[in-house]
N, C-alpha and C positions, 0 to 999 in steps of 0.2 A: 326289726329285731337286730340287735350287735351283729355282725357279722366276728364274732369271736375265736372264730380258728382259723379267721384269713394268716395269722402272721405265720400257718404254718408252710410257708413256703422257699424251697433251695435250700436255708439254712436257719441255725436258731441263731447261731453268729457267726462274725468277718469266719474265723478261724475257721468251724464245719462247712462254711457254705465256700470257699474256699477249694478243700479238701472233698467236698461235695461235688463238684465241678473238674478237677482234675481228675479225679475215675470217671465222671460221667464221660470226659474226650478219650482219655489214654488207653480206659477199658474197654468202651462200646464204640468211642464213636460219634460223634453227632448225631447222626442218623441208623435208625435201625426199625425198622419195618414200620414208620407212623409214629412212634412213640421213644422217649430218651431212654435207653433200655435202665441205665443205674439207676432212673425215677422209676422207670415202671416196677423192676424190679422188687425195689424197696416198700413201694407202694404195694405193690402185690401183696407184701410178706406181712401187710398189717392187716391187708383185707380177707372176706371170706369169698371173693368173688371167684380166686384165680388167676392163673396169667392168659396168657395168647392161647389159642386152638392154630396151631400152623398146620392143620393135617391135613385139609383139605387141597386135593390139588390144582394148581396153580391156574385161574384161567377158568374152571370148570363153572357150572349153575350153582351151585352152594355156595352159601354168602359165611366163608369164615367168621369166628367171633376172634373182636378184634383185641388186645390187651386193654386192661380195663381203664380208665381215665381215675385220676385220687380222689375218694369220697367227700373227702376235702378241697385241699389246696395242700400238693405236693410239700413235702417236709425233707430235710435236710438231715437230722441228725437222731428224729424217732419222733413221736406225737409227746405232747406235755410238756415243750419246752415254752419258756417265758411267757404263759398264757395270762399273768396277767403284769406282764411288762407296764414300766414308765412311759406315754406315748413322748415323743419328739418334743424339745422344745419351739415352737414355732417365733417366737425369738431370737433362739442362739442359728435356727436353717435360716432366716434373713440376715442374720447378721455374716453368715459365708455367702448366701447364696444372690445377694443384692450387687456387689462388686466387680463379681463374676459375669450377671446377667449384661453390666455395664461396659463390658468390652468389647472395644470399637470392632474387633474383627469377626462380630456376628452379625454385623450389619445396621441396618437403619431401625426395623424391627424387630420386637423381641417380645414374646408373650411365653408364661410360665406358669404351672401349676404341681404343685407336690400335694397328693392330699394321704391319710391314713386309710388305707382299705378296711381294716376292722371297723371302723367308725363313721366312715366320711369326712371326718375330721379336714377343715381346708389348713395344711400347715405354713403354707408359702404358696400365694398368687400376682400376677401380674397378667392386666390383661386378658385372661382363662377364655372369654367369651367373644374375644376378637378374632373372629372368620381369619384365618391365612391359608397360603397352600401350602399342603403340609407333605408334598412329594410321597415316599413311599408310605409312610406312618400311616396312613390311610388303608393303609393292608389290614388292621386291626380292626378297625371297621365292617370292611370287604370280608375279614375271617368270623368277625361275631355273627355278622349276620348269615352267613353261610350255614354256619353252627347252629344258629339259632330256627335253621329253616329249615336243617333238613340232620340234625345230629350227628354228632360225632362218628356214628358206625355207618352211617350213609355208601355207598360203594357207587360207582356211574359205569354201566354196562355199555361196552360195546358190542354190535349182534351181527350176524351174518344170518339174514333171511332168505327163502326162495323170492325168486322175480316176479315181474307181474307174466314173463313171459315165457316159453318153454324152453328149459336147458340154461336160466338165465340165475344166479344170486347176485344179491345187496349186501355188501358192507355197510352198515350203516352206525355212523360216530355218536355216540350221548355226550361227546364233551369231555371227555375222562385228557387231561390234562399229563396225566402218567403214564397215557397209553405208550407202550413202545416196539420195536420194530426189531429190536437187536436180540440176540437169543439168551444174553443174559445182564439185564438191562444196570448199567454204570451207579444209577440212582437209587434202584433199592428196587422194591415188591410195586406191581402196578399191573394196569390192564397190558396185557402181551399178545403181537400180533401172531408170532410165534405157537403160543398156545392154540392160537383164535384157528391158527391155520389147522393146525393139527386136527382137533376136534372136528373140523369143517370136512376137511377131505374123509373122514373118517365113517363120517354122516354121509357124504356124497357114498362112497362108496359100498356101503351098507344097502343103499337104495338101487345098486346098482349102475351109478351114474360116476363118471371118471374124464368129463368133456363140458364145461360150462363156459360160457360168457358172463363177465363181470360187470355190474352196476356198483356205482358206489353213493351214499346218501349222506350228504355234510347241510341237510334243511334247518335241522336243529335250533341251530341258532339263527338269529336276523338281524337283519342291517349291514351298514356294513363290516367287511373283516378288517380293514385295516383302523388303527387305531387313531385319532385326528393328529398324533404327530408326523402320521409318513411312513415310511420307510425307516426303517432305526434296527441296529443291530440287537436293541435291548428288548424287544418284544416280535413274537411273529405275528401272520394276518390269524385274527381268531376266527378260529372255525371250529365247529364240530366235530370231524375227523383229523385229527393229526397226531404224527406219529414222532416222540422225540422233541417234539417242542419245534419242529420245523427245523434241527438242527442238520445241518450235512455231518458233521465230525463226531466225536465223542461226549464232547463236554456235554455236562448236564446242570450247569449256571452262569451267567454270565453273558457279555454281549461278544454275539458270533453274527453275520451274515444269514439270514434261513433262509429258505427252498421261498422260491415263489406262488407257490399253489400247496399248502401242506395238503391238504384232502385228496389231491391225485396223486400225489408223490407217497401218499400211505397207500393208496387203492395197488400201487406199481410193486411196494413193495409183499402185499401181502396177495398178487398176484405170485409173484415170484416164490413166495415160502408154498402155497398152494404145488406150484410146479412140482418143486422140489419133492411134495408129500405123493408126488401122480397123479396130479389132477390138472388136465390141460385145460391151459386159457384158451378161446377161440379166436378173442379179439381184445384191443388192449382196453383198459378199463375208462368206461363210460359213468357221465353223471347219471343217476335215475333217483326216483323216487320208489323207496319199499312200498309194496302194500299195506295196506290199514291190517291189523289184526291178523297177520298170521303169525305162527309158530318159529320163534328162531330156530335155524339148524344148528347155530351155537355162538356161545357167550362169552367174553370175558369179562372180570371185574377190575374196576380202579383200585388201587390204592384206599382203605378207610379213608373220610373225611379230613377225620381228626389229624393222618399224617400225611394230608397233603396242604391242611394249614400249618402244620408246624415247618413243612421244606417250604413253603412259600413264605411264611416268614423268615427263615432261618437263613436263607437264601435270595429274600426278597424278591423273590421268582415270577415275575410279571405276567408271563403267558399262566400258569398256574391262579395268579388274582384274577385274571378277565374270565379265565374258566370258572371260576367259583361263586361270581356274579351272576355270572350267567343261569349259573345254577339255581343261584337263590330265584333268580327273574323268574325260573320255570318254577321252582315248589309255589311263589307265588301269584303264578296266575298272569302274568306280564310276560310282553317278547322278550324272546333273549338276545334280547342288540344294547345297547347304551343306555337307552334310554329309557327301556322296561329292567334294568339294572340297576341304576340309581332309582326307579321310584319304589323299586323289592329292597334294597341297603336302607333307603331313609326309613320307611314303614318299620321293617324289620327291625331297627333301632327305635324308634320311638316306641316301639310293641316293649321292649325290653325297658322300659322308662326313661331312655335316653332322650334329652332334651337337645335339637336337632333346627332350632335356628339357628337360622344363618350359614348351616352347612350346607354342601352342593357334593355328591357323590359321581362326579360326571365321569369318571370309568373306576374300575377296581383295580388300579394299581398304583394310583399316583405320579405318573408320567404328564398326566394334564397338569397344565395353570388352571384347568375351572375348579377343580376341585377346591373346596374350602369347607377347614375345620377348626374348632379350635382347641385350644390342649388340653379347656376344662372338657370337651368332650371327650378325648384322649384317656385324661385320667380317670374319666367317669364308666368308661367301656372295661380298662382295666378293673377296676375295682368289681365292676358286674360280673369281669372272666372270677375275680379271687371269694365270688359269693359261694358259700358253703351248698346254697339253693339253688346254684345255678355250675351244676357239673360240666354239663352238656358245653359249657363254653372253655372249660378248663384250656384243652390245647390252644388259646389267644396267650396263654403264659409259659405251657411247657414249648413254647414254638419260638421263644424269643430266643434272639442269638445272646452268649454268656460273653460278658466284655474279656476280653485276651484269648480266647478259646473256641469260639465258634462261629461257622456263617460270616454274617457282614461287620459283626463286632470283632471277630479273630485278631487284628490289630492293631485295635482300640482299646486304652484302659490297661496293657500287657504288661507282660514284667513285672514289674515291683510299684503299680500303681496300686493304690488300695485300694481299686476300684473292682480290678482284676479276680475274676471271678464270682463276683458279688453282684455286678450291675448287668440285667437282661434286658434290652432293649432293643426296638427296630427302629432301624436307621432310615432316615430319608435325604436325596440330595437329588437338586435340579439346578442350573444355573440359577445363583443369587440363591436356592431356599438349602437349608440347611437345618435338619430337624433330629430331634430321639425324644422317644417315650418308649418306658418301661415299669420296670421295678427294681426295687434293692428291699435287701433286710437290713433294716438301721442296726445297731449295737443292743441294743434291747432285745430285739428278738422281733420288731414290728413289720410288717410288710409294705410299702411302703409304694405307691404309684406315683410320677412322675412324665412327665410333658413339657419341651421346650422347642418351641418354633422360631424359627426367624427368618428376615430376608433380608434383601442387598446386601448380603455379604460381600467384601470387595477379594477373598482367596477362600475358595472350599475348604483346603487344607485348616487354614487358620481359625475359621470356622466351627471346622467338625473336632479341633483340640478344644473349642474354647467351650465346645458342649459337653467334652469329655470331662471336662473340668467342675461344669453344673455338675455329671451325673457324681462323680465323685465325692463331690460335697455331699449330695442327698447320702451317700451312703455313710459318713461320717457325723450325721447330723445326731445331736443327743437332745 
């Protein structure tokens, strides 16, 4: 069936989608509790669904309802615009987009695919089906299938159980990737240890109990934690338990230095908030394993699904992708180490009818060389998030960063490029690979997916203009 109300997304043209996009920074914000608040907003005001439930407090067993995702495909300027637009001519996009592809400072390699989301329509390809590594772009991937495994309202609890021993609780990690430790966290809404503390001592002390010893349980996941490139400031050891992203300072993206052991350095901190509430530690915290089947003494919630793929894309947030994989690994049925990771991403994508040779999902964040994708699957993933049928995927588009304005796009496409606010796309860059795939609304009003890989680049910089340059065209294409 047509997919007929894809083009209603960002905008209906350059102009609204534009002016779309500077409230959606100047007003809200990039980020606001999961969701782009001027999308959600506006999407609300069509639906009968409602907005957000924020009442529930923060941390508590109650699974807030989260704001709603667009029945559609987010819309820029009201429903009913250009529905039945002129599609692109695939023509006059080769004839910009050939010369461009051709430039030397993309490197040795270069595969490309532009296709029409309403249609499938292929407007402009080169290559589509040639395996590259596609550095972070693979996030997209890493997010459908997340989405697809366990839905956008999905939340990952973290619990604080009794011990197996007397006088003894377990902190034990689900992976929540947002968990954090500070009392009002830099990033936004997420599992808090803060909370977790409060609740806990609260519990201890109701029971009469004000003196425990600390277990803490980072099982969860398996294999190992650190990632095959090492030590790197751009990702922590993954684990189950961690608090902050394993960060020591504030920031909440980007490459910092992390803690060497996140799971004890959360166990220490939420030792200490404990103290703070009156409740003495005995001894300082120990690895344990929870009991099977008891009763949390209490819980916090992660961040919805939905807006922890939109910060992981929008910020290209590594430790965030490995969490979400892993995730997928447990809804289906696989370890959550590596490699019951990529065989839950590939699955999960072919379930969705993605066509899936020749691809390799060897971690979820694109920091590996095994990973290999190619752009027609890129575009193919997008076009499935902009399916009228398939909601549950939506956040793979409201999560993309907006060129001149947000995340890893902020400046790229800025200023007075006619790109600038119009093109959403995730960025990828690894020595020599240099990638985007996204979307744009052409002049007509169509929506419009996009994918360009390449490698041997000989200057990243020169590189990542000359793909600014691709995305630019796609969005001027008639």
């Amino acid at each position: 069936m047509p997919l007929d109300k894809t083009w209603q997304l960002i905008a209906g043209s350059a102009v609204a989608g534009l002016a779309l996009s500077v409230a959606a920074v100047t007003a809200a914000g990039p980020w606001d509790s999961g969701q782009r608040k001027a999308e959600r907003d506006r999407v609300a005001s069509w639906s009968l669904t409602g907005g957000a439930d924020h009442g529930a407090a923060h941390g508590g067993t109650s699974s807030p309802r989260t704001a709603p995702s667009a029945p559609g495909v987010l819309a820029g300027i009201g429903p009913g615009t250009a529905r039945n637009a002129v599609a692109a001519d695939p023509a006059k996009l080769a004839e910009a987009l050939q010369p461009l592809l051709a430039d030397p400072a993309l490197g040795t390699v270069r595969t490309a695919s532009v296709i029409d989301t309403a249609t499938g329509e292929v407007l402009y390809e080169s290559g589509p089906r040639e395996p590259m590594t596609p550095a972070s772009t693979i996030k997209i991937a890493t997010a459908a299938a997340a989405l697809a495994a366990l839905g956008p309202e999905h939340r990952i609890r973290t619990t604080v159980t009794p011990g197996s021993g007397p006088g003894q609780i377990v902190l034990v990690g689900g992976g929540d990737p947002s968990l954090t430790a500070k009392k009002k966290s830099p990033a936004g809404s997420g599992g808090s240890l803060v909370a977790l503390a409060a609740d806990t001592a609260q519990a201890l002390k109701a029971a009469g109990t004000d003196s425990v010893s600390l277990g803490y349980d980072d099982t969860l996941f398996t294999g190992p934690a650190r990632h095959p490139i090492g030590v790197n400031p751009n990702i922590a050891p993954v684990t189950a338990l961690a608090a902050d992203e394993g960060r020591p300072d504030d920031s909440t993206s980007g490459p910092v230095d992390r803690v060497e052991d996140p799971a004890e350095e959360t166990a220490r901190s939420f030792a200490a908030l404990l103290k703070e509430r009156g409740i003495k530690i005995t001894s300082d915290p120990v690895k344990a394993k929870a009991p099977a089947g008891v009763q949390p003494l209490a819980t916090t919630l992660s961040t919805p699904l939905a807006g922890l793929v939109e910060r992981m894309l929008t910020y290209s947030d590594n430790d965030i992708a490995e969490a979400l994989a892993r995730q997928t690994a447990l809804a289906s049925g696989q370890p959550a180490g590596f490699e019951g990771a990529e065989k839950a991403v590939t699955d999960r994508l072919a379930a969705l009818g993605i066509d899936t040779a020749g691809s390799r999902f060897a971690d979820g964040s694109g920091l590996g060389r095994a990973d290999k994708v190619s752009s027609g699957l890129l575009t193919s993933l997008l076009a499935k998030a902009a399916d009228p049928q398939r909601p549950e995927l939506r956040p793979v588009l409201t999560g993309l960063p907006v060129a001149g304005f947000t995340g890893t796009l902020r400046s790229r496409n800025a200023g007075s490029s006619p790109a600038a606010g119009l093109v959403r796309a995730k960025t990828g860059t690894l020595s020599g690979v240099n990638s985007l795939a996204g979307t744009v609304v052409d002049p007509s009003g169509r929506l419009l997916a996009f994918a360009f890989l390449t490698a041997n680049a000989p200057d990243p910089a020169a590189a990542e203009k000359g793909l600014d340059k691709l995305a630019a065209a796609v969005v001027g294409a008639r």
